[in-house]
N, C-alpha and C positions, 0 to 999 in steps of 0.2 A: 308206826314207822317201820317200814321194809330193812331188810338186811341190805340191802342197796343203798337204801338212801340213808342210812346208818353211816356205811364205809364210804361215800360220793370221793375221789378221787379229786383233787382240784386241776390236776394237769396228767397227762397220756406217762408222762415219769413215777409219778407218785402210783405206780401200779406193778413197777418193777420194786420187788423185795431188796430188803436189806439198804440201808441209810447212808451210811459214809460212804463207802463203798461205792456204793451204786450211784451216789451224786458224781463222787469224781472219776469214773467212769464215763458218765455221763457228760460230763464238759468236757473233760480232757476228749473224748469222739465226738462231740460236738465240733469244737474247734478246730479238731484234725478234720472234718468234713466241712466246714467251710473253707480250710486251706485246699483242700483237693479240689473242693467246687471252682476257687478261684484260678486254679489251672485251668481249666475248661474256658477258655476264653478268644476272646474274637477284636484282636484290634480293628476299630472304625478310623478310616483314615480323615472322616472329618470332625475326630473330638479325640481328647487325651483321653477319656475312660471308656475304657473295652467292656464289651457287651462279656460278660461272664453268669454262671447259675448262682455266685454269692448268695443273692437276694434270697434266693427261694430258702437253702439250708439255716441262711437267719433267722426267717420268718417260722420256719417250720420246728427250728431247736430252742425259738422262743415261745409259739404255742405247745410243744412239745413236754418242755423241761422246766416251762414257769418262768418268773421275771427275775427270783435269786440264780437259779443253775442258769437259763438262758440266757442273764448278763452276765454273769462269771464265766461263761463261755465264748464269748465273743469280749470282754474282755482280755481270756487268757490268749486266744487270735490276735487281738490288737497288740499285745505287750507282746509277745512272743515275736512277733513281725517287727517292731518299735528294735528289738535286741538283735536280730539281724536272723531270724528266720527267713528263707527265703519264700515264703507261701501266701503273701497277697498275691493280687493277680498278675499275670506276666512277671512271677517269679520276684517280685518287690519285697523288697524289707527296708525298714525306716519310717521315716515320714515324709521325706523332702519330694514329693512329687503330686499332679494336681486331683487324683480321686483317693489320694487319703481321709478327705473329710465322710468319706461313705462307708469308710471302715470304720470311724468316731460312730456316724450313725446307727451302724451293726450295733452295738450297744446298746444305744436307746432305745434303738427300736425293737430288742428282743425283749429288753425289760418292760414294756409299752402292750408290746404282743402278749408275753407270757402273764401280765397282769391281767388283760380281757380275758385270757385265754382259762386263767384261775376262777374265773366267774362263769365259764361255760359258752361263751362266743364261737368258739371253737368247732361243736358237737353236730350244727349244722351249717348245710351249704351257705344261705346266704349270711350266714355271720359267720363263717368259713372267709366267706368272700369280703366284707365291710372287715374281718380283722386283718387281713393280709392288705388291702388298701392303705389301711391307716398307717402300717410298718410302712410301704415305700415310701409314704408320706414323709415318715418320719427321716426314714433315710435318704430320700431326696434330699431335705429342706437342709439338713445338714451337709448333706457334701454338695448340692448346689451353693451355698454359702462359702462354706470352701473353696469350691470348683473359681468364684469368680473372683474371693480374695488372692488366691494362686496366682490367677492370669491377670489380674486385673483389669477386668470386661464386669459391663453393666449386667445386671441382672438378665436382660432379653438376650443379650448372645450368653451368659451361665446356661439357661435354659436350654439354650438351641444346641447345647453342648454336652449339658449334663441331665438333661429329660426328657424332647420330646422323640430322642434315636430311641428309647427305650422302654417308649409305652406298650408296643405291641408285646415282645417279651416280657414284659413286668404284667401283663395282663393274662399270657398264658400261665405262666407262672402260678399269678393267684389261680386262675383255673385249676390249673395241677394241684395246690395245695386245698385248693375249695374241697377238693373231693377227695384227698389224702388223708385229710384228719377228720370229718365224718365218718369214713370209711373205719379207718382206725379205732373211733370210740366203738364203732357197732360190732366190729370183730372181738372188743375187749369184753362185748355183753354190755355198755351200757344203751339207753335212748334218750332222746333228747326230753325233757319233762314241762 
């Protein structure tokens, strides 16, 4: 057995030194960057939920930081905003409005991601690509769920409101991250095995 595959990393976190620390570090700038991401945002004047980068800093601080730090981090974003943080998107806090269900999903789907991500999905492109899918999945299915208990609209106009404005972005996205965290494991020295 190699000194590599001895020490194998389970996530791009577990390689920064020192434990306590470095976790809550870690979430706490996790959740501060998905609050900044969700300023970055683009009201659609035909659907309540604005086209914002969320997706990506979820997806990316769930393969990143693992399924414990990357739900505890999107977590501490959700409760944080729940208490009247104003940093969902378009400057929100609370619940009471119709793509909260997407912020629920942040959650699952970091811990979803960070889970694959603990097993090495991550290390190359196309499971770069198939794990970042399976998160908007994830976070689709829930704030579309949402999205149509809010309005109360069937499933096809949920959709036509809360999914297909945002396939192209959701597709660059995983692109950008396809190649962010490949990238990242070859820089830290390791290869895909």
């Amino acid at each position: 057995m190699t000194a590599q595959a001895a020490h194998r990393p389970g996530v791009l976190a577990d390689l920064v030194p020192g434990a306590l620390i470095r976790d809550f570090v870690l979430v706490v700038g996790a959740a501060a960057l998905t609050g900044v991401a969700a300023q970055i945002a683009v009201p659609l004047p035909f659907t309540p939920v604005p086209l914002s980068l969320q997706t990506l800093t979820v997806l990316l601080a769930g393969a990143a930081l693992g399924p414990m730090r990357g739900g505890m981090a999107m977590l501490l974003y959700l409760v944080a905003g729940l208490v009247g943080v104003p940093w969902f998107s378009e400057q929100q806090s609370g619940w009471a409005f119709a793509s909260f269900g997407y912020i629920i999903g942040f959650v699952v789907a970091a811990i979803v991601v960070g889970a694959f991500a603990r097993r090495g999905t991550d290390r190359t492109v196309i499971g770069a690509v198939w794990l970042m899918a399976l998160g908007n999945l994830v976070i689709y299915a829930i704030g579309v769920t949402w999205l149509a208990s809010w309005l109360a609209v069937d499933l096809p106009t949920a959709l036509d409101y809360g999914v297909w404005p945002f396939l192209v972005g959701d597709a660059l996205k995983i692109a950008l991250a396809a190649g962010l965290l490949p990238a990242a494991w070859k820089l830290a020295g390791y290869r895909p095995t």
